[in-house]
Wavefront OBJ file of the C-alpha trace (Angstrom):
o trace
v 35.751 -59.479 57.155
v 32.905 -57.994 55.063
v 33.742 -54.697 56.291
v 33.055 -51.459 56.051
v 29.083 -51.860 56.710
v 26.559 -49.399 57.364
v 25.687 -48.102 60.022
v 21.890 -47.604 60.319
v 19.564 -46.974 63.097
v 16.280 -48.825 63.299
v 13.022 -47.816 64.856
v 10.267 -49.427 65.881
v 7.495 -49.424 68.142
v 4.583 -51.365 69.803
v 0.907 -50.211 69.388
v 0.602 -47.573 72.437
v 4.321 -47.906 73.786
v 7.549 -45.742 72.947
v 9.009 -45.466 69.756
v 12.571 -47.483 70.091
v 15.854 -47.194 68.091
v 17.906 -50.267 67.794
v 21.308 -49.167 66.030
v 22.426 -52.217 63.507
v 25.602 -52.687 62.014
v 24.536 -55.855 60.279
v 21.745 -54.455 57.481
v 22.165 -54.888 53.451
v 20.218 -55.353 50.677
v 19.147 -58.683 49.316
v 16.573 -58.612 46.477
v 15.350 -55.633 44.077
v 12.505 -57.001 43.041
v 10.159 -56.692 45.217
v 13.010 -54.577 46.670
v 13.948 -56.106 50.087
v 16.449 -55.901 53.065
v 17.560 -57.580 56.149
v 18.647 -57.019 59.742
v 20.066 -59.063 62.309
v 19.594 -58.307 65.548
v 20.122 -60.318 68.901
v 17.522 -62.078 70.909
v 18.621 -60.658 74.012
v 18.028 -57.273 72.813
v 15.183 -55.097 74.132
v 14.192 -54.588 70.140
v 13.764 -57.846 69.257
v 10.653 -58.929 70.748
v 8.853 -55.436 69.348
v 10.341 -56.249 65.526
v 9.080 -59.976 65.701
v 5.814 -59.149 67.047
v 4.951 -56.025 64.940
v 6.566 -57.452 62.137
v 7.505 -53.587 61.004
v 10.384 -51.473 61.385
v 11.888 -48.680 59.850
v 15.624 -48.462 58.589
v 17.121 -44.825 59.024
v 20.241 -44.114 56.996
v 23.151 -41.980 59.177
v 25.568 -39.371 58.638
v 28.336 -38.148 60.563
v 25.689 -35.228 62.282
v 23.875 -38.710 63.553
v 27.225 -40.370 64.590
v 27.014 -39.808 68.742
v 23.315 -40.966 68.629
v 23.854 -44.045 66.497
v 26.670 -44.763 68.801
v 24.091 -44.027 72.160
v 21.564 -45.776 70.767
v 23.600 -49.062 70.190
v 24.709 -49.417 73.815
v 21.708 -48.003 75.768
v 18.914 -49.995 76.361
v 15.177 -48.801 75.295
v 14.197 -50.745 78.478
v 15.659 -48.225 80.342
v 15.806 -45.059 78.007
v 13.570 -42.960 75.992
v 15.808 -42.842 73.215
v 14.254 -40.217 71.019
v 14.012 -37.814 74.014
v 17.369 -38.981 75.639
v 19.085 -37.934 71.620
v 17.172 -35.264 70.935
v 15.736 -36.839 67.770
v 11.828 -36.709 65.946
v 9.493 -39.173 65.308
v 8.479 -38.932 61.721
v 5.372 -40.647 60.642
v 5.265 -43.517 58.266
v 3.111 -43.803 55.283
v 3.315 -47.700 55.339
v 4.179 -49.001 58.396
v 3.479 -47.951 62.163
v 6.852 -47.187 63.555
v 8.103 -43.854 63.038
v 11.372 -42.610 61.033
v 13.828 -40.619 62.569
v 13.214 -36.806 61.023
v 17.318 -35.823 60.696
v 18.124 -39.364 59.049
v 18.760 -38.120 55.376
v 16.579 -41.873 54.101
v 14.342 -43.533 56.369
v 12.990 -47.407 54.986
v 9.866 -48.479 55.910
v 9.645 -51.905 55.950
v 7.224 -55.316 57.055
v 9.071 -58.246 57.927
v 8.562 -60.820 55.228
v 10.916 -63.957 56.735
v 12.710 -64.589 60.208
v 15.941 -66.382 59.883
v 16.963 -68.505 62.803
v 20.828 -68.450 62.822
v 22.696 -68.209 65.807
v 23.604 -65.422 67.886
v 21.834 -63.118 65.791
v 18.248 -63.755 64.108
v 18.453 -62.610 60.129
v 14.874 -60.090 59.801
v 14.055 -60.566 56.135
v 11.859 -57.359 55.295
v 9.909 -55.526 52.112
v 10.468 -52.363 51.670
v 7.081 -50.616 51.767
v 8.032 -46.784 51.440
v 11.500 -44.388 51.444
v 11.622 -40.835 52.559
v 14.579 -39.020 51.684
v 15.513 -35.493 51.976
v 15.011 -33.675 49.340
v 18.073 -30.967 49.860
v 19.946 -34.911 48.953
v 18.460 -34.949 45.410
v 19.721 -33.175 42.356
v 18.014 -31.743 39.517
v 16.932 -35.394 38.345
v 16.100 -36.346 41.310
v 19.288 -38.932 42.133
v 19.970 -38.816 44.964
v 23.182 -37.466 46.050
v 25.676 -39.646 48.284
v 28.686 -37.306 49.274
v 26.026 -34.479 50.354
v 24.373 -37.094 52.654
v 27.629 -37.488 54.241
v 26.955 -40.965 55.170
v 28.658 -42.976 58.024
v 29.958 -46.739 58.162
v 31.339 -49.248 60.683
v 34.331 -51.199 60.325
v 35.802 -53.192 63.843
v 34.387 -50.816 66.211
v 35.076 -47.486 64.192
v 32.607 -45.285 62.448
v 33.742 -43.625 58.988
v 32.498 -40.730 56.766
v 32.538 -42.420 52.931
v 35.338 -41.417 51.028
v 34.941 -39.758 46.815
v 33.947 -41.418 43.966
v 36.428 -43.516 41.394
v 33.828 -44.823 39.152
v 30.789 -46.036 37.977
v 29.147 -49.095 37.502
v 30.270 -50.310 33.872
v 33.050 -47.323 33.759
v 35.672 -50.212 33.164
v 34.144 -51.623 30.115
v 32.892 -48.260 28.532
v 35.288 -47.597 25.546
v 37.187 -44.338 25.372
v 35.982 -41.504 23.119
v 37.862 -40.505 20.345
v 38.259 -37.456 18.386
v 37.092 -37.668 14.792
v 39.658 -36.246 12.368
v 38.080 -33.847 9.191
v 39.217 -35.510 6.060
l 1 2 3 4 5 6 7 8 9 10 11 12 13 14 15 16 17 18 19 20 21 22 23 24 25 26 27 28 29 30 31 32 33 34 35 36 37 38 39 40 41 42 43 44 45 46 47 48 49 50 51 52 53 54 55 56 57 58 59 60 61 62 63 64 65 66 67 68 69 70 71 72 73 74 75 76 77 78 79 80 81 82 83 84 85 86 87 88 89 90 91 92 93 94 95 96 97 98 99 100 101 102 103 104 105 106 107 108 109 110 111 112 113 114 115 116 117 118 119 120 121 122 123 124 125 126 127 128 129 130 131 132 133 134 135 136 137 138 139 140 141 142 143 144 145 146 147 148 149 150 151 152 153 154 155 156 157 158 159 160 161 162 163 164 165 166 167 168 169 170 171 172 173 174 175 176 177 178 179 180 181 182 183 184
């Protein structure tokens, strides 16, 4: 009931095969220093055996332009599909790792597997992050980056959703209220 997740699409790719796209519904964050993630992903998928034997993958952020391919990609097969070609998507080449971003995900995460978690139906990928890209038409002036432009999508029970506005900011309910200094 940990729900709304993202929904991300992961590539990978063995030396001198395909590039593959795996899309994940299970991904989150889970140390910030050295800043790390995690997957889980089946071991009956066709992905599985490339992202324990490369040990690399990259995780690409999605928006609602990616929604019908992150939905494709998650119930085609790579065994039987080119999934770049079949979605219309680019390879974009990694600085860190050998699997190649997707070029219209607004953040791609380059990442080498670090720890493989045996749990059950799924197997937990414990990954460094090595590199991010992001778009720069997503960053302001300062460079942060800028979430409601991204227009990113989640999953919760088999739908995808747009994120909603911003209430707040971390600390906002302990900051104390300005007030107005009176002239004596």
């Amino acid at each position: 009931m940990l729900y709304p997740i993202p929904a991300v699409m992961v590539s990978c790719q063995r030396e001198g095969e395909k590039p593959n796209i795996i899309t994940v519904a299970w991904a989150g964050n889970v140390c910030s220093s050295p800043a790390m993630l995690s997957i889980s992903v089946r071991k009956e998928r066709y992905s599985y055996d490339i992202l324990k034997e490369t040990g690399e993958f990259v995780v690409n952020l999605t928006n609602r332009k990616l929604a019908y391919a992150t939905d494709w990609c998650g119930v085609r097969s790579g065994k039987n599909y080119d999934k770049f070609k079949e979605m219309h998507l680019t390879p974009l080449e990694s600085r860190f790792v050998s699997a190649p971003g997707i070029a219209e995900s607004p953040v791609n995460i380059e990442c080498k597997v670090r720890n493989v978690l045996e749990l059950g139906s799924h197997d937990m990928f414990v990954a460094e992050v090595m590199g991010v890209t992001v778009d720069e038409k997503l960053l302001d002036n300062k460079g942060k980056f800028d979430l409601r432009a991204a227009d990113l999508i989640s999953y919760s029970h088999g739908e995808y959703f747009t994120l909603g506005e911003k209430i707040g900011k971390f600390g906002y309910s302990v900051v104390k209220k300005k007030t107005s200094k009176r002239k004596k």
